[in-house]
LUMTIGU-82713 format. One line per field, with one value per residue (C-alpha): residue number from 1; residue in three letters; y, z, x. Coordinates in steps of 0.5 Angstrom, whole numbers. Layout:
<nodes>
tifi <- NUM ...
torke <- ALA ...
c2 <- Y ...
c3 <- Z ...
c1 <- X ...
</nodes>
This chain:
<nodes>
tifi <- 1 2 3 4 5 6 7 8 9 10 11 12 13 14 15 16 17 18 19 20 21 22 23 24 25 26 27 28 29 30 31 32 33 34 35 36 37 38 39 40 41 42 43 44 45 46 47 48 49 50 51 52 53 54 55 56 57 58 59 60 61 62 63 64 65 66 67 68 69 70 71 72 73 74 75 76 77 78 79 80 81 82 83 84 85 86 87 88 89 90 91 92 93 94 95 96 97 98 99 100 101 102 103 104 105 106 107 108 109 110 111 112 113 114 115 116 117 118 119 120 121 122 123 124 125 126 127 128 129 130 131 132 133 134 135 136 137 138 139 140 141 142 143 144 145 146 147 148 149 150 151 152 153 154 155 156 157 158 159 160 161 162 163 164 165 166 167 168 169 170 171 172 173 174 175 176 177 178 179 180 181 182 183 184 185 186 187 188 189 190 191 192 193 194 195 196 197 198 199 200 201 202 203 204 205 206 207 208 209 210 211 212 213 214 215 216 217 218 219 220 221 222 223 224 225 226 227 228 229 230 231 232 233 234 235 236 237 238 239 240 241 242 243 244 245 246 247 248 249 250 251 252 253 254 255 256 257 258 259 260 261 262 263 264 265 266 267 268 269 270 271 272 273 274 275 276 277 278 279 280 281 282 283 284 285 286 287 288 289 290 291 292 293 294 295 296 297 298 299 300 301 302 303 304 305 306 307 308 309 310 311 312 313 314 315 316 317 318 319 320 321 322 323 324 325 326 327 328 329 330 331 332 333 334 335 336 337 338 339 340 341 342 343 344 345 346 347 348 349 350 351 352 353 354 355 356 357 358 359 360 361 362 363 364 365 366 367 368 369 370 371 372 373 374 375 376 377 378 379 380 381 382 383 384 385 386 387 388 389 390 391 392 393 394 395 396 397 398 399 400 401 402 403 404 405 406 407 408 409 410 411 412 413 414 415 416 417 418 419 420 421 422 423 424 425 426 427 428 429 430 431 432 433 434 435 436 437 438 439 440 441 442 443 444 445 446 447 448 449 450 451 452 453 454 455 456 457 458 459 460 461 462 463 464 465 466 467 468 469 470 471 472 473 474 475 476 477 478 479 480 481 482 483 484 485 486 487 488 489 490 491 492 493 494 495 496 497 498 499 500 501 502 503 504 505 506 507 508 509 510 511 512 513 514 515 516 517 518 519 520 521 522 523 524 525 526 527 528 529 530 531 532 533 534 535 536 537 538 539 540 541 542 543 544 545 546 547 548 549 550 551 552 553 554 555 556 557 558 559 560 561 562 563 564 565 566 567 568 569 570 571 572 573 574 575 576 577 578 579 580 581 582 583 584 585 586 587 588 589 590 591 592 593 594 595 596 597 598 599 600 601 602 603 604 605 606 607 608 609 610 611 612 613 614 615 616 617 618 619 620 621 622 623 624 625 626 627 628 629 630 631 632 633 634 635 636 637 638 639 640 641 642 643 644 645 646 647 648 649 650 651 652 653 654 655 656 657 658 659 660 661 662 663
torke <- UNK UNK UNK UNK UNK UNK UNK UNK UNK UNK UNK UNK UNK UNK UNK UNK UNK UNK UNK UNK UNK UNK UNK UNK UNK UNK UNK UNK UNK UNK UNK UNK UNK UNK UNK UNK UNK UNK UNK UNK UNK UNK UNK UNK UNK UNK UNK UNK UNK UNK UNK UNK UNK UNK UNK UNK UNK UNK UNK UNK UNK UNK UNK UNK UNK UNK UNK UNK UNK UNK UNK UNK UNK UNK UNK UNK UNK UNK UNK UNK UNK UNK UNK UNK UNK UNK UNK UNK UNK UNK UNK UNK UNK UNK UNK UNK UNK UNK UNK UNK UNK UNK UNK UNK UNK UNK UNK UNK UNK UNK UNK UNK UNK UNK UNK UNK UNK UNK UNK UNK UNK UNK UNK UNK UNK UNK UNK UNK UNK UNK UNK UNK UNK UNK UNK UNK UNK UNK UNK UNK UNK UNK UNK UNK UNK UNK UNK UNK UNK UNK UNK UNK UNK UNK UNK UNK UNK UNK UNK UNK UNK UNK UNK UNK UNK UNK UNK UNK UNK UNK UNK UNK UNK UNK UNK UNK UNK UNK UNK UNK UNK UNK UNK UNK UNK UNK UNK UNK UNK UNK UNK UNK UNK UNK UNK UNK UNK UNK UNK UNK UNK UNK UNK UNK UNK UNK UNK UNK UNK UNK UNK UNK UNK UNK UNK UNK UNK UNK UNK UNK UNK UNK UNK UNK UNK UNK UNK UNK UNK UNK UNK UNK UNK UNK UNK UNK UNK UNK UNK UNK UNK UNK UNK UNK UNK UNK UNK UNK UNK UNK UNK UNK UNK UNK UNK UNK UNK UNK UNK UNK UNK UNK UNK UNK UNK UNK UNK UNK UNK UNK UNK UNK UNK UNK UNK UNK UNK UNK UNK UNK UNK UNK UNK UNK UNK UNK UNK UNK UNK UNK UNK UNK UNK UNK UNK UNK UNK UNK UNK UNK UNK UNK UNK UNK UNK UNK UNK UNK UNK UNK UNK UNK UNK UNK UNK UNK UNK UNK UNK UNK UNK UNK UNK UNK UNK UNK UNK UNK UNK UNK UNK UNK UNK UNK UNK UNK UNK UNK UNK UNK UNK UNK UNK UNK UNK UNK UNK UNK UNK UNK UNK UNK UNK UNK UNK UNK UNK UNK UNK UNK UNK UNK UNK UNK UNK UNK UNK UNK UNK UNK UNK UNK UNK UNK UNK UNK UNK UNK UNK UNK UNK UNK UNK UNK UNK UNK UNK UNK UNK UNK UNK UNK UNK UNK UNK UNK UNK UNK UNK UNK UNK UNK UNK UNK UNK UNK UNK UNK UNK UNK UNK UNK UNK UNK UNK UNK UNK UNK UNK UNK UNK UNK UNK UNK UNK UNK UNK UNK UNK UNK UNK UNK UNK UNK UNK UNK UNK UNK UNK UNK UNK UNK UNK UNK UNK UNK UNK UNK UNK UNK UNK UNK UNK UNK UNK UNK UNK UNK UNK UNK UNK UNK UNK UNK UNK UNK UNK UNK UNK UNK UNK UNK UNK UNK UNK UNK UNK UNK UNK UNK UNK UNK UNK UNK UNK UNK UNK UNK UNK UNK UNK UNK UNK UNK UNK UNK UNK UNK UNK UNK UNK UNK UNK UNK UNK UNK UNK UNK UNK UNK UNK UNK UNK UNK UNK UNK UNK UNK UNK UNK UNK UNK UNK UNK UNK UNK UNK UNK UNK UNK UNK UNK UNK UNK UNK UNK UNK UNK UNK UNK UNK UNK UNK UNK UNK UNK UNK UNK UNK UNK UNK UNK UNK UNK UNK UNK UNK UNK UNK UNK UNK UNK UNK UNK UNK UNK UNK UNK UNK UNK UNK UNK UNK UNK UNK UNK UNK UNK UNK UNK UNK UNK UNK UNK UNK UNK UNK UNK UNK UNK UNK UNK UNK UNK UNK UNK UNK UNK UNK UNK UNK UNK UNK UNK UNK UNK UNK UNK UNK UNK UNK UNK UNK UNK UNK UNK UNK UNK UNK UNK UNK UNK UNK UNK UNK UNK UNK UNK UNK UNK UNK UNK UNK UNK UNK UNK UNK UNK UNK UNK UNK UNK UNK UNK UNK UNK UNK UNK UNK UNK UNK UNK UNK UNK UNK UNK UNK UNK UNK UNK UNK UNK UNK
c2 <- -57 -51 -45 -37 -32 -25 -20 -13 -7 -6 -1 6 5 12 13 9 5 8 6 8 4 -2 -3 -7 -11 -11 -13 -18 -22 -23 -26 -30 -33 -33 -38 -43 -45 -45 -51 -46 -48 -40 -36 -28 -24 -17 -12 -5 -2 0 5 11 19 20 15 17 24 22 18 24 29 23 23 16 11 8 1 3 7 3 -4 1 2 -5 -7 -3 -6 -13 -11 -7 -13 -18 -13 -14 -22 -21 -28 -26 -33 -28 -21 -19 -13 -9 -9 -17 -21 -25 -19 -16 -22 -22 -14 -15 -22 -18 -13 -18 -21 -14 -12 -18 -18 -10 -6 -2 3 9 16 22 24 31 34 34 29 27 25 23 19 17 19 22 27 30 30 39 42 47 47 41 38 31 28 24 28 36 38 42 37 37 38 33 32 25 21 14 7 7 2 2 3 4 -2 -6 1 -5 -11 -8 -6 -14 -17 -11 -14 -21 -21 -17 -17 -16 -9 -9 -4 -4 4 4 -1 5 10 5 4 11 12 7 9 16 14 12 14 10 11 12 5 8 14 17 22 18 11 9 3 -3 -3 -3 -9 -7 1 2 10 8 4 1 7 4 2 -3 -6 -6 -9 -14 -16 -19 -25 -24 -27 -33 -36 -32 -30 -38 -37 -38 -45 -48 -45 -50 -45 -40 -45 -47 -40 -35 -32 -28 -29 -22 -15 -11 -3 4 7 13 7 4 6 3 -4 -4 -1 -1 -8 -12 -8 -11 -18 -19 -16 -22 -27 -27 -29 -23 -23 -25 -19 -12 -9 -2 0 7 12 12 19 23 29 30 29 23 20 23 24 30 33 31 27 20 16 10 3 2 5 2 -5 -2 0 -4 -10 -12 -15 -8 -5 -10 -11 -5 -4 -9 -7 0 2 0 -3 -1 6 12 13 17 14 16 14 15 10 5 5 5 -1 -4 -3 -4 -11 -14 -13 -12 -17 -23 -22 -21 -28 -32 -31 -31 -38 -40 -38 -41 -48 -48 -46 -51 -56 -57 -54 -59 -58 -61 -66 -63 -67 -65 -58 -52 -49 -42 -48 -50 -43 -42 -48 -46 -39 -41 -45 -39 -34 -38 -39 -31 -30 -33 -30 -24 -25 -29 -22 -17 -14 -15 -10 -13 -21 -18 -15 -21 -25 -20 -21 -29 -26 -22 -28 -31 -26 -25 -32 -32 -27 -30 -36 -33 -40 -36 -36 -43 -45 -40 -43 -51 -53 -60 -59 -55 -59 -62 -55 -52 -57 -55 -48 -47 -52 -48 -42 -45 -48 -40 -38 -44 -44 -36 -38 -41 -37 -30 -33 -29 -22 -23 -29 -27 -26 -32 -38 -36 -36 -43 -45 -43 -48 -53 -55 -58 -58 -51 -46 -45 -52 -52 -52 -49 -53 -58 -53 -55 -54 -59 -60 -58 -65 -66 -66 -62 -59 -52 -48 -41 -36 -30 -23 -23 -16 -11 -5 2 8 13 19 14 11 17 20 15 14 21 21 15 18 25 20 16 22 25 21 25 26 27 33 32 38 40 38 44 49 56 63 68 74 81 86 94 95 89 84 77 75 67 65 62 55 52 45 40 40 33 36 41 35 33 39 38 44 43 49 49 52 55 52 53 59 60 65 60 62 65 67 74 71 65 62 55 53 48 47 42 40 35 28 31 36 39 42 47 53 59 66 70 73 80 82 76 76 69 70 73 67 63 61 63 59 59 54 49 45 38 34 37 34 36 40 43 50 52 45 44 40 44 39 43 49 56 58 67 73 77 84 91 92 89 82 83 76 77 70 66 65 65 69 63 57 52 45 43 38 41 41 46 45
c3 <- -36 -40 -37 -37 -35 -34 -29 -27 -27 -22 -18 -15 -7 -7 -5 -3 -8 -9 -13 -20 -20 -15 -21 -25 -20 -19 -27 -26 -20 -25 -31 -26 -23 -30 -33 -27 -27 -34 -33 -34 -29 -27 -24 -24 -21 -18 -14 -13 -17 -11 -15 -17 -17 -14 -9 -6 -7 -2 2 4 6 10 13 12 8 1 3 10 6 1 6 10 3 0 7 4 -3 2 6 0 -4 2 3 -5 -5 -10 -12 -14 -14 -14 -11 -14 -11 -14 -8 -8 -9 -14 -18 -18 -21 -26 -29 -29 -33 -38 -38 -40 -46 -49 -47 -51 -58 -58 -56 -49 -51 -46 -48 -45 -45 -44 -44 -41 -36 -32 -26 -24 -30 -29 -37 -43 -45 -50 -52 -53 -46 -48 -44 -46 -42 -40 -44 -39 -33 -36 -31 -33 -35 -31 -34 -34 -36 -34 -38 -39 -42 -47 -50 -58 -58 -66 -67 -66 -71 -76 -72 -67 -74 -77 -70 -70 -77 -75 -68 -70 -62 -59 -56 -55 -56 -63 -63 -57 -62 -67 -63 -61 -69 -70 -65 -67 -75 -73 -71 -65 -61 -56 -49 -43 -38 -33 -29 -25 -20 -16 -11 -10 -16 -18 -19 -26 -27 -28 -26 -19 -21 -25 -22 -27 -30 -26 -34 -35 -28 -26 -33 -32 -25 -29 -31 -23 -21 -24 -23 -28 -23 -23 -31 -37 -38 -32 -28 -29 -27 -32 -37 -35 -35 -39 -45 -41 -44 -41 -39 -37 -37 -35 -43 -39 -39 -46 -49 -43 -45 -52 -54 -50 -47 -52 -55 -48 -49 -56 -55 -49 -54 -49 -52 -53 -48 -53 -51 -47 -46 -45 -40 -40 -33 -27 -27 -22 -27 -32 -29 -28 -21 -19 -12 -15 -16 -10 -12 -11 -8 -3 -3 4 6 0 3 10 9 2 2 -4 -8 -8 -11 -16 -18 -19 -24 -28 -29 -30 -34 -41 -40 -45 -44 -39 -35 -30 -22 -17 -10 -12 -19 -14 -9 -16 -18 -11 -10 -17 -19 -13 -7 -12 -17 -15 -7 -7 -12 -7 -1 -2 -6 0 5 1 1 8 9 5 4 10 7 3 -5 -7 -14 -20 -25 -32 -34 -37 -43 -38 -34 -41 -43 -37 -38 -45 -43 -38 -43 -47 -41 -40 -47 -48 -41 -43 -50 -47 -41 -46 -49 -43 -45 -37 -38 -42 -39 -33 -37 -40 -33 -31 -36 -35 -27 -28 -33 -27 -22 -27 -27 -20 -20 -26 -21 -15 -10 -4 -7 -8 -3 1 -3 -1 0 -1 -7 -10 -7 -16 -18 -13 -12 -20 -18 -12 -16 -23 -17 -14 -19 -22 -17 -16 -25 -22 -17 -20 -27 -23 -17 -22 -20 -14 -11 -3 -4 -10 -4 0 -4 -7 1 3 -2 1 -3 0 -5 -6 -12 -14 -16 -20 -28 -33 -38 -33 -31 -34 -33 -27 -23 -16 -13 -10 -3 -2 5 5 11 14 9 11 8 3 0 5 1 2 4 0 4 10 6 2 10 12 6 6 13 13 7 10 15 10 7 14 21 26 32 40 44 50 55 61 66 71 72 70 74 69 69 69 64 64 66 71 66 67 60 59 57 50 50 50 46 47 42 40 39 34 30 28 23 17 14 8 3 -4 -11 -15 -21 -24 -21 -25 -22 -19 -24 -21 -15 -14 -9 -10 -14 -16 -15 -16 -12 -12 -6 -9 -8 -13 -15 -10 -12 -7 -6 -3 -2 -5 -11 -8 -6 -11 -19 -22 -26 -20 -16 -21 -18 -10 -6 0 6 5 11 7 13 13 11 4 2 -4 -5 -10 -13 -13 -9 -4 -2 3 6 4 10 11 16 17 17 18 20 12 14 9 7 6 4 8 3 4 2 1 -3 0 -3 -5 0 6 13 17 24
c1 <- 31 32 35 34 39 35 38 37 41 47 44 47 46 49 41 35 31 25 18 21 28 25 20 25 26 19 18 24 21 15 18 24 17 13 19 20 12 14 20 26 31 31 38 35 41 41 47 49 54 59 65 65 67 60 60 67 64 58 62 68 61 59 65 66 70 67 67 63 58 56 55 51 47 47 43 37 36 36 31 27 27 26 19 17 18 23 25 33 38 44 46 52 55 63 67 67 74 71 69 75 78 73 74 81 80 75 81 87 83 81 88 91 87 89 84 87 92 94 93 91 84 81 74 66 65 58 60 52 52 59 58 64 60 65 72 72 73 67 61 56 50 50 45 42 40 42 47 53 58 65 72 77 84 88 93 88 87 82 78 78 71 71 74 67 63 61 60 57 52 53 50 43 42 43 40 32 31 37 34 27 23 23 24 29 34 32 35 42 42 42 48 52 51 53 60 62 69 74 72 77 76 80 81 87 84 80 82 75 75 77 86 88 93 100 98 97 95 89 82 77 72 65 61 67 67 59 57 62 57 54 58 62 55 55 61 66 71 73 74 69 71 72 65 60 54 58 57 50 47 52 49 44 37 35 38 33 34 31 32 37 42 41 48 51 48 47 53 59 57 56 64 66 64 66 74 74 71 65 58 52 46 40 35 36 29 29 23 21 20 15 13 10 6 11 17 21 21 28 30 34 27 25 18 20 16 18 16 16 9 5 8 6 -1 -4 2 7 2 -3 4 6 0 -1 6 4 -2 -2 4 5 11 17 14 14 8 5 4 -1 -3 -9 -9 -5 -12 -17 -14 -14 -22 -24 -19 -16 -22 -28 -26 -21 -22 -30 -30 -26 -28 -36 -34 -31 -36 -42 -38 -36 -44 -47 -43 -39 -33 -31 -31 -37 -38 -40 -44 -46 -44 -49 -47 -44 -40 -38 -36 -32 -28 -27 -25 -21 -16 -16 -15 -9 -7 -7 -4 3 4 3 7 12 13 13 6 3 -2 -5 -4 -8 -13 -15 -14 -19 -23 -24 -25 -31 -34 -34 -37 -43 -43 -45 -49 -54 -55 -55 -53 -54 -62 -62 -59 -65 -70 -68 -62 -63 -68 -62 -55 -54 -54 -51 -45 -45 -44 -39 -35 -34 -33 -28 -24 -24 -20 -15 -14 -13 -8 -2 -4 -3 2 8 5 2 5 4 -4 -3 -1 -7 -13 -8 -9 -16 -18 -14 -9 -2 3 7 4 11 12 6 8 3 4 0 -5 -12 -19 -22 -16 -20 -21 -27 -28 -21 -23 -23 -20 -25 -26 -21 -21 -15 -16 -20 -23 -20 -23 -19 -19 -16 -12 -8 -8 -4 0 2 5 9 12 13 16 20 23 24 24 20 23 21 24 26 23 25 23 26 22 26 23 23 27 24 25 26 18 17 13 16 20 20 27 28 28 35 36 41 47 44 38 43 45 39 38 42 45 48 52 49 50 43 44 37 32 25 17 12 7 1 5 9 12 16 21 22 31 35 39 46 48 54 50 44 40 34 28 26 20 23 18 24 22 20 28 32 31 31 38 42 41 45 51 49 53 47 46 39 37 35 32 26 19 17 12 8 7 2 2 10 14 19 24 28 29 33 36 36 36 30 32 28 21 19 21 26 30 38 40 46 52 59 66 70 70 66 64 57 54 59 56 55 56
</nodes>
């Protein structure tokens, strides 16, 4: 069998996945499920990308030590991709052994062929991105995700970076689709060309990390570590040539990326390889961003959008259908609850699902649910099956270069022939009018019906495998689906008098209203859990004032009942007026592990620019909401003074951290 090797990012479990980043595993899954129906013997790796700076910060304010905090986290992608029908064959994460070895093998060989010296290093570190920004110690944004990069200064190794300027160039001109899309290996060659610099692949002021050998103050930088997850997984811990499955598998045939990590991949990465002596990947695909409006779906903006409640009230298949379908992929592209709930009316309950189940219902009906014979076809019948051979035709070339949206469009298109074809012959008006004078035109009709859903089955099993085995199921096949080979799929394989089972309801329509309601709760309840107070059950006689009249006595809560609200100190980093309102100000606030963007009314007693810089308190487990169409993802804590309302903000004389707890 011929192999294919494809994986996704390591992801940073610092936070929970969310649409925007399980949209790679989501793309992925299809692709690993699209090659093994086409014969590829399949390994499909995904993990979590466990070093770093910002790891070990967010451990230290959970009060925890970095390896329990990131083993919490890895549960989460497990239970996530397991919801989504993810199909991976590896999960690699960077605090296994073997990975270990594997870094530090990496390492010796670039070590040996001259590429790691030792030197001082100074300049702008991102510590979000885990990125050099610049090696001048003067303010520089990181140019990933705009925060002020930090300065560091440390003695550590670097990896001579300019060293592979030239043939890093040589094997862009050799290799026309290392990066795709064509315009991301543009933006690659440019950098490269413009001239590149050595890199530090160490780092001294941190413990959380891979140990460098022979220096045990240093631990790998988390780039050199996480990229080499890619050959842990299959078997590189044991050595290149002694590991049949690193044989087997390595090169990977596809890394497929966010454009944000680009550099990492299509730079850095093939330097890595080429200083151990290592083969290149054939194709990094660089996807564009899920946004929600014009943003980026990010938690630091507080507009993310999780997968669990889509899963809870539409299903996994609703979501990934909706992925593919929708977004060009390769470019960034809007996500709505509302498009999610069209497209699962109009495609999966109007089109696909009404087709299904009426046509099992009809041959239940009227041919005892048995798959009648079909005899001479008409020329529709004929233009059908011709349609189908170049439906799946089309479907494989565009799936084979990742264009999805419009390998769906062209499935639909076949589909929707398929229903006009029922709604020209009307066999339920056949069958009213005589069933036994019309059972040769009838059999005809439910047999091209039936066999449209099965071709439909195995050809959209990548995309929407759960609902994709029960149509395969409703039509009595007993062979498993995953095992179908699309080189085998021809127009005509339903056997006649295959039992169909009952008629089911695959995709029941939404009513939209309804429907957002509940997505919207479940998503208040993801981002903030509810929880129940527990109410006295003793009866408190009120006190009296200074007047006689009886003066109820504050409800007291309980010291868990404190704990549950989550206080943290946060600095303002960026403060602009809510256009439109006089009273509210838009701020970014950051509470060490990211960046909030919240919606205080503070705008009639606090100018934008003195804000920047407060030390303030934010309480960050609150449900979010939307003030004047912005989202406010917590809450600025403040006193009340004066009979005005006057809000006096809550800050600090000292110096406390960002992301610090009050207790």
């Amino acid at each position: 069998m011929r192999k294919f090797y494809l994986t996704t990012p390591l992801y940073y479990p610092n936070a929970r996945p969310h649409v925007g980043n399980s949209y790679t595993t989501v793309v992925c899954d299809a692709i690993a499920r699209y090659k093994r129906l086409c014969g590829y013997d399949v390994a499909y790796l995904t993990g979590t990308d466990e070093h770093g700076e910002k790891l070990e910060r967010a451990a230290g304010q959970a009060g925890v030590a970095p390896q329990a905090f990131v083993a919490s986290k890895r549960e989460v992608f497990y239970e996530l991709w397991k919801a989504l029908n993810i199909s991976y064959t590896h999960f690699i994460f960077t605090d296994l052994p073997d990975h270990v070895r594997s870094v530090q093998r990496m390492l010796i060989r670039a070590r040996d062929a001259g590429y790691i010296e030792k030197r001082r290093y100074q300049g702008r570190y991102c510590v979000s991105c885990e990125l050099y920004v610049s090696e001048s110690t003067e303010p520089a944004d990181c140019p990933i995700c705009g925060r002020p990069a930090e300065i560091m200064e440390e003695e550590n190794y670097f990896f001579r970076l300019r060293k592979f300027q030239e043939k890093l160039l040589t094997h862009y001109a050799e290799h026309p689709k290392f990066v795709q899309p064509d315009f991301r290996f543009n933006e690659v060659k440019n950098f490269v060309q413009s001239g590149l610099r050595d890199i530090s692949v160490s780092r001294k002021r941190i413990k959380w990390g891979i140990p460098w050998p022979g220096d045990t103050e240093q631990v790998f930088y988390v780039w050199y570590d996480a990229l080499t997850g890619y050959l842990t997984g299959i078997g590189f811990a044991e050595g290149d040539n002694g590991n049949p499955e690193f044989q087997k598998y390595w090169p990977a045939d596809l890394h497929m990326v966010g454009k944000d990590i680009i550099r990492f991949h299509a730079v850095y990465w093939p330097a890595f390889l080429m200083a151990a002596s290592l083969p290149l990947p054939e194709t990094i695909f660089a996807h564009g961003w899920l946004t929600v409006g014009a943003d980026k779906m990010s938690k630091s903006k507080g507009n993310v959008v999780y997968c669990e409640p889509i899963v809870e009230v539409l299903g996994a298949d609703a979501l990934r259908y909706h992925l593919l379908r929708d977004i060009p992929f390769g470019q960034d592209s809007s996500f709505s609850y509302e498009g999610l709930i069209q497209r699962f009316n109009s495609d999966l309950a109007n089109d696909l699902g009404n087709l299904a189940n009426r046509t099992v219902t009809m041959v239940n009906r009227y041919f005892a649910g048995e798959v009648p014979v079909a005899e001479k076809p008409t020329p529709a019948e004929l233009e059908i099956a011709e349609l189908a051979g170049k439906t799946l035709q089309d479907f494989r070339v565009r799936f084979d270069f990742y264009d999805f949206s419009r390998a769906l469009d062209g499935a639909w298109q076949f589909i929707g022939r398929v229903n006009k074809y029922l709604v020209e012959t009307e066999p339920w008006a056949l069958a009213e009018a005589g069933l036994e004078a019309n059972k040769t035109r009838l059999a005809n009709i439910l047999y091209t019906a039936a066999e449209a859903v099965r071709f439909s089955a195995v050809m959209l099993y990548p995309v929407i495998p759960e609902s994709a085995e029960r149509l395969w199921r409703q039509l009595g096949q007993k062979a498993k689906l995953e095992d179908q080979r699309l080189d085998d799929l021809r127009w005509g394989g339903l056997k006649t008098g295959t039992r169909v089972s009952k008629p089911e309801i695959i995709f029941p329509r939404l009513e939209k209203e309804a429907t957002l309601k509940k997505l919207w709760e479940l998503e208040d309840a993801e981002r903030a859990p509810a929880t129940t107070r527990k109410e006295s059950a003793k009866h408190v006689e009120p006190q009296l004032q200074s007047g006689g009249q009886p003066q109820a006595e504050p409800q007291r809560i309980s010291i868990e009942d404190f704990a549950k609200v989550d206080m943290r100190v946060g600095e303002v980093k960026a403060a602009e007026l809510v256009p439109g309102a006089q009273k509210l100000l838009k701020l970014s606030v950051d509470i060490g592990s990211e960046v909030r963007q919240v919606v205080a009314g503070i705008a009639e007693y606090y100018q934008a620019e003195q804000l920047i810089g407060m030390k303030v308190v934010l309480v960050v487990n609150l449900q979010r909401r939307k003030l004047r169409g912005i989202e406010s993802n917590g809450m600025i804590v403040a006193a009340t003074v004066g009979e005005e309302g006057r809000p006096v903000l809550v800050t600090f004389k000292e110096d406390v951290p960002n992301g610090a707890r009050l207790k």
